[in-house]
N, C-alpha and C positions, 0 to 999 in steps of 0.2 A: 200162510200157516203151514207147519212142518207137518211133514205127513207120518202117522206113528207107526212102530212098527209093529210088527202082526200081535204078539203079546199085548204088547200096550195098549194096542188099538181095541182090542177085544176082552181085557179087564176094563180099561174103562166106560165100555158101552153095554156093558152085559147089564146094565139096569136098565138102560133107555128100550137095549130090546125087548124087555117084555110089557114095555108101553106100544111098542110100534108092530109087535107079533101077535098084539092081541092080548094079553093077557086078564191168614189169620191172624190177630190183632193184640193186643192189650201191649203195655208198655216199658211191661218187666221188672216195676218197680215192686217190692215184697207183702206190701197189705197196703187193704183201705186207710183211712185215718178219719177223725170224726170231723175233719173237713168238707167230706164228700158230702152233699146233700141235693136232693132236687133241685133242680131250679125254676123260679119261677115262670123265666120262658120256654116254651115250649119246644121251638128251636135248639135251643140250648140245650135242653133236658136230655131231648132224643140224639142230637152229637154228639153229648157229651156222655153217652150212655158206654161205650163201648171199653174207653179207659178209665170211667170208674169202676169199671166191672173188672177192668184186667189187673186195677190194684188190690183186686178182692181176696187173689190167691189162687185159687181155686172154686168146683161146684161141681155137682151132677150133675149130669145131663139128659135129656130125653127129646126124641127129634120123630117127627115124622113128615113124611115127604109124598101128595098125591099127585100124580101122571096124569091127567089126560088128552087125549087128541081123537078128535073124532067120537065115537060112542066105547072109546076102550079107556080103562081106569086103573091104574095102579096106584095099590096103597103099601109105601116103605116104615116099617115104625126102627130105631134104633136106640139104645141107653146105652151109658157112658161117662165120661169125666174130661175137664179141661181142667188144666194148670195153667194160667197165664201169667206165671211167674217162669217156670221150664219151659214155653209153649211149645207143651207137646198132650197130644190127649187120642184117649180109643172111645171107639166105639161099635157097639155089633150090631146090626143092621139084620133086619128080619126080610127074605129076598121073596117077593108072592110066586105063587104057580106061574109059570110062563115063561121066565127068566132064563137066560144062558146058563145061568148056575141055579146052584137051590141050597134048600138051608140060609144058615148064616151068614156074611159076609164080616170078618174082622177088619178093622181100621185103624191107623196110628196116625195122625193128624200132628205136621210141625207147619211151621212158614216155608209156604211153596214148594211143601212133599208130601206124597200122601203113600201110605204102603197098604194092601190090601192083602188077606188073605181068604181062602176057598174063593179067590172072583172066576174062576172057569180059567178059558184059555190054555186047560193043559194044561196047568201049572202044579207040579206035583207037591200030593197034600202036606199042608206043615210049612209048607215053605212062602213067603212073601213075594209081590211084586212091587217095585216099588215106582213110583211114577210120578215127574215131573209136572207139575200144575201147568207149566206153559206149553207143554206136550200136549193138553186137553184143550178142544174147544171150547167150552164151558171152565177150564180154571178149578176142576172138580168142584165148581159151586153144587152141583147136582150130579154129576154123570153115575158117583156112588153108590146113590141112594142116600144121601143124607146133605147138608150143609152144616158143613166141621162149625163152633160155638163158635170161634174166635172170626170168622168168616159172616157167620150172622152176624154177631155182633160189628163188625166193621163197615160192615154194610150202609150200618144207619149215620156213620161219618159222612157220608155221601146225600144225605137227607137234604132235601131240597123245601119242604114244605112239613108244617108237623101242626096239629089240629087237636087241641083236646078235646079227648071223648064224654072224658068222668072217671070216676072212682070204682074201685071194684074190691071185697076181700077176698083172697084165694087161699087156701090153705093157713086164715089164721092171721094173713098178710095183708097189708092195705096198701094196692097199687093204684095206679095213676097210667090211664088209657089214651096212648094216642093215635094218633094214623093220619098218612101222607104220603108222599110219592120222594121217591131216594135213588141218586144218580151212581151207581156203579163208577165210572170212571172219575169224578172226584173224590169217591171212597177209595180207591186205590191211589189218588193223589194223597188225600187224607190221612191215610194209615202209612205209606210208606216199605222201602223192605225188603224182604221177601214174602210176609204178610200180606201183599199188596199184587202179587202175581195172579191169584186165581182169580177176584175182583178186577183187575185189570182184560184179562182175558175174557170172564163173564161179558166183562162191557161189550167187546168184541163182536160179540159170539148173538148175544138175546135182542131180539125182535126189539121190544117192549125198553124201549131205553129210562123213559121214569116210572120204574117200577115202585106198584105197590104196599104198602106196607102196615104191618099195626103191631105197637110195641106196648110192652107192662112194664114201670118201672117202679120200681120200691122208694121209699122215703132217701134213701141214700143215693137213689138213682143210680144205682144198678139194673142191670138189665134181667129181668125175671120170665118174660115168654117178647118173643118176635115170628111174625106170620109175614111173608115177601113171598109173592108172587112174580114170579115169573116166566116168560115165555120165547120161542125156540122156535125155526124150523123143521119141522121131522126127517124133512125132501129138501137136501142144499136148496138154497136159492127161489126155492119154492112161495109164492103167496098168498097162494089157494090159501080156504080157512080148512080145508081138511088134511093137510098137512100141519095144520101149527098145535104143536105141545104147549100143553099149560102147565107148569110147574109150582105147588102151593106148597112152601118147605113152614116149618113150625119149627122153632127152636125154644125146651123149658130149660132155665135153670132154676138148680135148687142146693141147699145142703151147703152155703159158699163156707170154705175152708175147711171144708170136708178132703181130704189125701186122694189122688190118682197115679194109681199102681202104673203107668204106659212111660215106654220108653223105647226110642230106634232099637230096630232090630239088629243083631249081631249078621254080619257080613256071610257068615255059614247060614244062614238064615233066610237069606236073600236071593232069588231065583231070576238069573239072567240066560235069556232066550238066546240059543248059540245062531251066528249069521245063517241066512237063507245061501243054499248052492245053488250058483247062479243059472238062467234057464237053458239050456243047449239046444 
């Protein structure tokens, strides 16, 4: 694994440190069509959730992501928007006490880039970093503080088992509850890409190879909330239980073909760390 360099390396860990200090998909095509509909199998439902949602358009988004390892707990909450027609989407990320940074952290989420801004590192204000998903352990599944929609959502391409729970109304809505365990590295076979890199890498990277999962899917079978849990060593190499991070990311969608304002940032925008002078 490439080893990143000093900026990099420290926007994107600046959320795991303050668990450890104590403290993307769709398939581009322009709308649903009144084809899309649940499917009777369960299997099915939950795979096939990911690119009926991406022909939706667009949605709001709201994500929250809790840390634990040992007796220390972080809670990341973020809202935002995905387009999986542009796939490109933000989101602002709310950073707890403890943190390498503070405040808020901004997000611009495309296939296999993610650009952050206030992440720490020096990184003077206003300005972006931008960073390679395959430069990251994790595939920024988590390292931001949030798991980008398009990423949740692709996730469950990888679904290995899916178990109906039941019915449930949410907001007026009447979804359809499952849960089962979902293989990362066939999600990134599945999706394909550059979609396909931080899922790929994830796989790499987490303990916990069939990961957790519990999904809400609307009558259209869209994907309307996913819960994935997964888990990490805090300590390379480590298999102690008090080195391993538990990671519980949440992703709601709502509001689908609702407009999202995010777009790559302009190149004056974008904050590149000049080389280290070498040591004498």
């Amino acid at each position: 694994m490439k080893k990143l360099k000093p900026v990099r390396a420290a926007a994107a860990v600046a959320v795991l440190t303050a668990v450890l200090s104590g403290c993307s998909g769709g398939d581009g095509r322009a709308r649903g069509t009144s084809a899309d509909e649940l499917s009777a199998d369960p299997l099915t439902a939950v795979r096939s959730a990911a690119d009926i949602t991406g022909r939706t358009g667009s949605a709001r988004t709201t994500t929250e992501l809790v840390t634990e390892s040992g007796d220390k707990k972080a809670v990341f909450n973020g809202t935002g928007g995905y387009d999986y027609v542009k796939r490109v989407g933000t989101l602002e990320v709310t950073v707890p006490p403890g943190a390498a940074t503070t405040g808020t952290i901004r997000e611009i989420v495309l296939p296999g880039t993610v650009y952050l801004q206030n992440s720490g590192a020096k990184v003077p204000e206003g300005k972006w970093v931008r960073l390679d998903v395959r430069q990251l352990p994790d595939g920024n599944l988590v390292s931001s503080g949030a798991t980008d929609p398009a990423s949740a959502a692709g996730a469950l391409r990888g679904a290995q088992s899916a178990e109906l729970v039941g019915t449930e109304t949410v907001g007026g809505v009447l979804l359809t509850r499952y849960k089962g365990t979902l293989d990362l590295a066939k999600a990134a076979e599945a999706t394909g890409g550059r979609g396909a890199d931080g899922l790929r890498m994830a796989a790499q990277t987490f303990t916990v190879k069939q990961v957790p999962y519990e999904a809400w899917l609307d009558a259209q079978g869209r994907l309307r909330k996913v819960v994935e849990t997964f888990a990490f060593a805090g300590v390379a190499g480590s298999k102690e239980a008090k080195d391993q991070v538990t990671v519980v990311s949440t992703t709601s969608l709502a509001e689908f073909g609702a407009p999202v304002q995010a777009a790559e940032p302009a190149a004056s925008e974008i904050y590149s760390m000049k080389p280290s002078a070498p040591a004498k």
